[in-house]
N, C-alpha and C positions, 0 to 999 in steps of 0.2 A: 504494500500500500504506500504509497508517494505520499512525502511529508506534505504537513497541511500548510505549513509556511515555507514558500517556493522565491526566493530571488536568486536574481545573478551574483557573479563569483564578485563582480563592479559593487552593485550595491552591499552585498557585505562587505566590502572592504570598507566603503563609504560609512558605512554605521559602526563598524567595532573599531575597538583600540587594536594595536597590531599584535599585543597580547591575547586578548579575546578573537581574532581572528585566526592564529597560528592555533591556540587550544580547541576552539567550536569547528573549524571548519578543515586544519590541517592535520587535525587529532593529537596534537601538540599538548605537552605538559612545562608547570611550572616546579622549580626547584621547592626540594621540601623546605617546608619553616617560612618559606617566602611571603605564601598567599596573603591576602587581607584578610580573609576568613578562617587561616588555619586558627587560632586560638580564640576566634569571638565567642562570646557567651550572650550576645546582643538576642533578645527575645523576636522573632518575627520572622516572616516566610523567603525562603532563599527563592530567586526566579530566577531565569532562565535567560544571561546578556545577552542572545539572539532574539529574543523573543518574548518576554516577558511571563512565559508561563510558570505558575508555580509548580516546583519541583518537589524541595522540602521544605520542614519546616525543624527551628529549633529545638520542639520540645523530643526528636529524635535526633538530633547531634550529641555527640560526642568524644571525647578525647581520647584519640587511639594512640596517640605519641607516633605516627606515622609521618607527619607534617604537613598535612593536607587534611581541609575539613573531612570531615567522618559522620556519616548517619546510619543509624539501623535500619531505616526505611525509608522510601520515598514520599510524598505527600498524600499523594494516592494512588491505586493500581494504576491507572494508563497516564502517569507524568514522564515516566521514561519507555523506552526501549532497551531491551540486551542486543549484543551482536556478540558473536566469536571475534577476538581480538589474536591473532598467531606471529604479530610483529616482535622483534626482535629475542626470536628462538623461544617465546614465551607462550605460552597458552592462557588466557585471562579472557572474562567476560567484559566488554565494552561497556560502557553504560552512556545510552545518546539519549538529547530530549526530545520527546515524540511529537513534539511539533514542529521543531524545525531540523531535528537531524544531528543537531550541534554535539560534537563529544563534548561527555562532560569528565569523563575518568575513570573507573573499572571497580566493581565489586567484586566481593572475595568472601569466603565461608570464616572468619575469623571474629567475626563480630559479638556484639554482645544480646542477651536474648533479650526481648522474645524471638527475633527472627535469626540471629545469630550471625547476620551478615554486616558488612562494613562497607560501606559505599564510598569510594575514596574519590573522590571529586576535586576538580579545578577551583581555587577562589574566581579564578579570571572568566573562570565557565559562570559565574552565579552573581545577583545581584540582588542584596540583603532588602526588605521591606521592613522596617521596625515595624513592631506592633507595641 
């Protein structure tokens, strides 16, 4: 099924920062400890810099000591997508947002319950909504 948010390769370059463009669109990551998000504790819904959709939300983040934010869950069932990720000799599950495609970072069985998984995601991929 074809993402619901469709531009050219022009207009996202025109709308993201060249960080948020190399992570959402080139599947690119940032260095751990970096992000803006790895260590918030700020209450409110993470969206999605391509798109504005919500993704997660606070009250499922978490500190994995990974260096990159961490959630147990996504906001709701259909905020992302998986994909098979087999880049660089690795095997990991992708994690894109299902509206417009954007990588946002990969999850992993490591996490903490109830789901037991760890969403490791881009800060550059997210954009914080205080609540």
């Amino acid at each position: 099924m074809p993402n619901k948010v469709q531009k050219s390769d022009a207009e996202w370059r025109a709308e993201l920062t060249p960080a948020q463009y190399h992570i959402l669109r080139e599947k690119g990551t940032e260095r751990a400890f970096t992000g803006e998000y790895a260590h918030s504790k700020e209450p409110g819904e993470y969206r999605c810099a391509g798109c504005d959709k919500v993704l997660f939300r606070s009250d499922e983040k978490f500190e994995s000591g990974s260096g990159w934010p961490s959630f147990w869950a996504p906001a709701s069932s259909d905020a992302v997508d998986m994909d098979n990720d087999r880049s660089y000799g690795m095997v990991r599950t992708e994690v894109k947002c299902s509206d417009c495609g954007g990588h946002l970072g990969h999850v992993f069985d490591d996490g903490p319950q109830p789901t037991g998984l760890r969403y490791c995601i881009n800060s550059a991929a997210l954009k914080l909504d205080p609540k």
